[in-house]
DSSP file (Angstrom, degrees, kcal/mol; ACC not computed):
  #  RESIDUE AA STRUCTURE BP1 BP2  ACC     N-H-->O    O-->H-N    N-H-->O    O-->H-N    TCO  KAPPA ALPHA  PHI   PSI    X-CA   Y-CA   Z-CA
    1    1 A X              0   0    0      0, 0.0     2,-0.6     0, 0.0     3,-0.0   0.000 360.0 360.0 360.0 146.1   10.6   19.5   -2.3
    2    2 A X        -     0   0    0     39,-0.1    39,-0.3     1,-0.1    61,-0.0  -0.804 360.0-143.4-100.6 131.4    7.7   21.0   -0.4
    3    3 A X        +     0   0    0     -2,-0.6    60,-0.1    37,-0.1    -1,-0.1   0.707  59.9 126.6 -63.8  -8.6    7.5   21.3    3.5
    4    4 A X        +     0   0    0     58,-0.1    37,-1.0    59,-0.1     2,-0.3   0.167  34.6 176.9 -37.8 165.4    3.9   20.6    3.5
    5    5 A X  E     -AB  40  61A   0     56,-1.8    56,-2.7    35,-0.2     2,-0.3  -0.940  23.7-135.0-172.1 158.9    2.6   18.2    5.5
    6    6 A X  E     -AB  39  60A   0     33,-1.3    33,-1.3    -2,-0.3     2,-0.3  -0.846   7.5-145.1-115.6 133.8   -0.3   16.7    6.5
    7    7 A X  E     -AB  38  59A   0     52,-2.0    52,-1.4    -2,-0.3     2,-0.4  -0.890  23.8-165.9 -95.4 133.2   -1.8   15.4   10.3
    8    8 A X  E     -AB  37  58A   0     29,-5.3    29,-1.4    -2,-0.3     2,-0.3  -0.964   3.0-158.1-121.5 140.1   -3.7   12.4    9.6
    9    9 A X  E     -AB  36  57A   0     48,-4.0    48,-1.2    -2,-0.4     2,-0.7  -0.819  17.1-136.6-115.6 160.5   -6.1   11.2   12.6
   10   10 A X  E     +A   35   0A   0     25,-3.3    24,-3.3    -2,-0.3    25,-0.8  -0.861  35.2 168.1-127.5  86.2   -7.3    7.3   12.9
   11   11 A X        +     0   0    0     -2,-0.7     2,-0.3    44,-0.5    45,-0.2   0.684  58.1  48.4 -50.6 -39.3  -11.3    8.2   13.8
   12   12 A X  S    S-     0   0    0     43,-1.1     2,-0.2     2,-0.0    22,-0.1  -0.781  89.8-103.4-117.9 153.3  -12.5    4.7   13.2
   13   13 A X        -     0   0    0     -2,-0.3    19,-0.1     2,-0.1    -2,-0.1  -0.613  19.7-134.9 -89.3 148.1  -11.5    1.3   14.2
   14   14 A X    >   +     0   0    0     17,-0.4     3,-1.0    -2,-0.2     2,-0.2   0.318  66.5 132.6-105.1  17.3   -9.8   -0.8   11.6
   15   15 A X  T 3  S+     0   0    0      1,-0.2    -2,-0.1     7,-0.0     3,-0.0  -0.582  77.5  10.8 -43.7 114.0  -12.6   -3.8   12.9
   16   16 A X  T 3  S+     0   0    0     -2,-0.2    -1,-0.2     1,-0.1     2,-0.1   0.797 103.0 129.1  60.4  38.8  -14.2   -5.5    9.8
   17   17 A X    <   -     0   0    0     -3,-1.0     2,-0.5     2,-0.0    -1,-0.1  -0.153  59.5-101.2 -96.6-151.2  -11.8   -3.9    7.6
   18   18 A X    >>  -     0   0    0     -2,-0.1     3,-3.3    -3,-0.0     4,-1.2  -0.984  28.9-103.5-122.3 157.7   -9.8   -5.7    4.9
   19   19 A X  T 34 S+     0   0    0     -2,-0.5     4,-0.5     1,-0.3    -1,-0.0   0.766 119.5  50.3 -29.2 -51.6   -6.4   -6.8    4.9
   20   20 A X  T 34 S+     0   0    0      2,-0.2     4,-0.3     3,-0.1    -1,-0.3   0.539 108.0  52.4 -65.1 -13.1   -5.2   -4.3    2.8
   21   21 A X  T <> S+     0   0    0     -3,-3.3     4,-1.9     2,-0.1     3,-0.5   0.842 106.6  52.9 -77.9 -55.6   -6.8   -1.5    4.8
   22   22 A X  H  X S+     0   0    0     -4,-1.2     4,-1.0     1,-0.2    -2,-0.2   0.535 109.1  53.4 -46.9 -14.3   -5.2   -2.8    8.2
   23   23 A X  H  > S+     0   0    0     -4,-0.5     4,-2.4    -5,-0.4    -1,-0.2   0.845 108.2  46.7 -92.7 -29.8   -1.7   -2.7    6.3
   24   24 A X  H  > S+     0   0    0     -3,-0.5     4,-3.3    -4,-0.3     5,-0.2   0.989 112.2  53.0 -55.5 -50.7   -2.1    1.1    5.2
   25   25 A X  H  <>S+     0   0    0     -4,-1.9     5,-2.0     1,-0.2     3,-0.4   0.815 115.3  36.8 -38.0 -58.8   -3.2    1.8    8.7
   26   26 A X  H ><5S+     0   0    0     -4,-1.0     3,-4.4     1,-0.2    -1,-0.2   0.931 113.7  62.3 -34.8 -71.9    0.1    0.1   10.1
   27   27 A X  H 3<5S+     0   0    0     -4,-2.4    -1,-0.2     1,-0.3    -2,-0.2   0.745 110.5  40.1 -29.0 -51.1    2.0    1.7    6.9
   28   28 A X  T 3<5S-     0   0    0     -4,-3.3    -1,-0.3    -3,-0.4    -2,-0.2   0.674 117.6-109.5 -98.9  12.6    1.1    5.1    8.2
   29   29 A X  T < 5S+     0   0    0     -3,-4.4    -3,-0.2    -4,-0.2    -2,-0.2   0.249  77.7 112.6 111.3 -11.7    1.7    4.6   11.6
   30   30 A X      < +     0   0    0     -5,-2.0    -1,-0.2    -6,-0.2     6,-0.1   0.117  24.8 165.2 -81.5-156.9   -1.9    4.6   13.3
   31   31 A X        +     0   0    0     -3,-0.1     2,-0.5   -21,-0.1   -17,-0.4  -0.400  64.9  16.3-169.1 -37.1   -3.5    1.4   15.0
   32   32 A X  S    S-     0   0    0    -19,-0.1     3,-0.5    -7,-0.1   -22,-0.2  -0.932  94.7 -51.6-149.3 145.0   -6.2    2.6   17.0
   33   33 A X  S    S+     0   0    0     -2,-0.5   -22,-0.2     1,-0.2     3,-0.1   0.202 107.6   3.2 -14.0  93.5   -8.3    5.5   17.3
   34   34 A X  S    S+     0   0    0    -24,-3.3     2,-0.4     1,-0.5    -1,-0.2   0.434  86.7 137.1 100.8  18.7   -7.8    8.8   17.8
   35   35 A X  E     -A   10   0A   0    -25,-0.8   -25,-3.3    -3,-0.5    -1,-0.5  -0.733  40.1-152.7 -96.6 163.2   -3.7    8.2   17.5
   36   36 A X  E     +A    9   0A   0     -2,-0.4     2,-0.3   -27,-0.2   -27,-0.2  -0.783  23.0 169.8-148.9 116.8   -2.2   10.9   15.4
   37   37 A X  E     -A    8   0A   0    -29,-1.4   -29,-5.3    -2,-0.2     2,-0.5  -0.659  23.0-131.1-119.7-177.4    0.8   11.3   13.1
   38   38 A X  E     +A    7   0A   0     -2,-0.3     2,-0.3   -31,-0.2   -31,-0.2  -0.944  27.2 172.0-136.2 109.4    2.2   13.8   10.6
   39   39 A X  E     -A    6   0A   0    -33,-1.3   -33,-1.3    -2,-0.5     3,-0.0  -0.979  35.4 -89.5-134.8 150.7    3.5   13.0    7.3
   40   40 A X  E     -A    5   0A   0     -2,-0.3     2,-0.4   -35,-0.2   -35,-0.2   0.251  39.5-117.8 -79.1 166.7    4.7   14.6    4.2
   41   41 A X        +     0   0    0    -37,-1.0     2,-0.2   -39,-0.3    -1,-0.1  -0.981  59.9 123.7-112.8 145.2    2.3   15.5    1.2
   42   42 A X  S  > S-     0   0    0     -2,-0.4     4,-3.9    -3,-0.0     5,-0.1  -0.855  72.1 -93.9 155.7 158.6    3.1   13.7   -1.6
   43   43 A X  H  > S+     0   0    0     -2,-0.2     4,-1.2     2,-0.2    -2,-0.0   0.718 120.3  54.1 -84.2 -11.5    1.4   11.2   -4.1
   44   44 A X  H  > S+     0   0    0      2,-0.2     4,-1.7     3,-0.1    -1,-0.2   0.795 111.7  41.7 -86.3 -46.4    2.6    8.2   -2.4
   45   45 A X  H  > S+     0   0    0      2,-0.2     4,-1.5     3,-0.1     5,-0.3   0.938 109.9  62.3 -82.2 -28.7    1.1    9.2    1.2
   46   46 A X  H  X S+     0   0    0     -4,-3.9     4,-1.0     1,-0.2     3,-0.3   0.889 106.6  48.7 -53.4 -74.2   -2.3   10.6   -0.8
   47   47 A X  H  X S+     0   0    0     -4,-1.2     4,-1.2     2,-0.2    -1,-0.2   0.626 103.2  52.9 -29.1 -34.2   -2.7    7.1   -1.8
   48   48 A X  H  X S+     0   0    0     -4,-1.7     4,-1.3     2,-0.2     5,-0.2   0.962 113.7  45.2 -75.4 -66.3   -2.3    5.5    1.3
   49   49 A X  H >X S+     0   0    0     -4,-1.5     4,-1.3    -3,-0.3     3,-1.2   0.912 103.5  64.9 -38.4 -58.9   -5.0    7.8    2.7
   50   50 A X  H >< S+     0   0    0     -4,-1.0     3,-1.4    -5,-0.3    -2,-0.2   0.919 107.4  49.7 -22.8 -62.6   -7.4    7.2   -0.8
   51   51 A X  H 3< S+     0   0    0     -4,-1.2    -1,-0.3     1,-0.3    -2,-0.2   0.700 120.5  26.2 -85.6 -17.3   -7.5    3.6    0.6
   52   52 A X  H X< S+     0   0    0     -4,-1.3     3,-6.2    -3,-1.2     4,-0.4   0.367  84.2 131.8-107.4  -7.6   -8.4    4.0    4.5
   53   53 A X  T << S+     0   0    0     -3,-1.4    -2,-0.1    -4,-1.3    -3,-0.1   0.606  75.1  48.2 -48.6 -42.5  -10.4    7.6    3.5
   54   54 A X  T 3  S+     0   0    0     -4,-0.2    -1,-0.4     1,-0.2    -3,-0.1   0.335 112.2  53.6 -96.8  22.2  -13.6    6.4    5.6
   55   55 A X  S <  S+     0   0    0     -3,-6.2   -43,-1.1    -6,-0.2   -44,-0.5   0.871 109.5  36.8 -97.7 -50.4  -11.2    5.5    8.3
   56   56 A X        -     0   0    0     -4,-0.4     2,-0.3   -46,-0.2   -46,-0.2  -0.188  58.2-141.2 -67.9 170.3   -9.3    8.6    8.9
   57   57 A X  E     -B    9   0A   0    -48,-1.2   -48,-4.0    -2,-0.1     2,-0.3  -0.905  25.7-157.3-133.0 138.9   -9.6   12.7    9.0
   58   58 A X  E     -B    8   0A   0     -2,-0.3     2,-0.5   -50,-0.2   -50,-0.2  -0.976   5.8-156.7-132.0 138.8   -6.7   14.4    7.6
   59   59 A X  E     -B    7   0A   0    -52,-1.4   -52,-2.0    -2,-0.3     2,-0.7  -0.865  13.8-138.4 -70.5  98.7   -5.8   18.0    8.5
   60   60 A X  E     +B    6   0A   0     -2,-0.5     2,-0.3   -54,-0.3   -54,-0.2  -0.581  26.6 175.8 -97.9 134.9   -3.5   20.1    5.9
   61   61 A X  E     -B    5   0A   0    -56,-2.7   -56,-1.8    -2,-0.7     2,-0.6  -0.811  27.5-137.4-121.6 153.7   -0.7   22.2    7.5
   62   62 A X              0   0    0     -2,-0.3   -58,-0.1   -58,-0.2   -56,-0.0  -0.944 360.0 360.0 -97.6 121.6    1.9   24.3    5.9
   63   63 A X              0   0    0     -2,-0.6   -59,-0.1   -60,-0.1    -1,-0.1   0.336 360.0 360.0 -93.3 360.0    5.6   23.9    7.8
């Protein structure tokens, strides 16, 4: 396993998004702007990011 990990920031408001974009958001923890979490990197959370991409900023960190 790798310790990488990622900080993902929620820049934009999920207003006039689609359903499925308001569920990643949830999914990764965010809800409104400018919250910020940290989660592993991995092909599951790159997907979840692919689908919000023009909602969020992500920062890649080595732990």
């Amino acid at each position: 396993m790798s310790d990488k990990t990622i900080k993902i920031t929620q820049v934009r408001s999920t207003i006039n998004c689609t359903k499925k974009q308001k569920a990643t958001i949830k999914a990764l923890g965010l809800g409104r702007p400018n919250y910020q979490v940290e989660k592993p990197d991995n092909a599951c959370t790159r997907g979840q990011i692919r689908v919000v991409r023009h909602i969020v900023k992500v920062d890649e960190e080595l732990s």
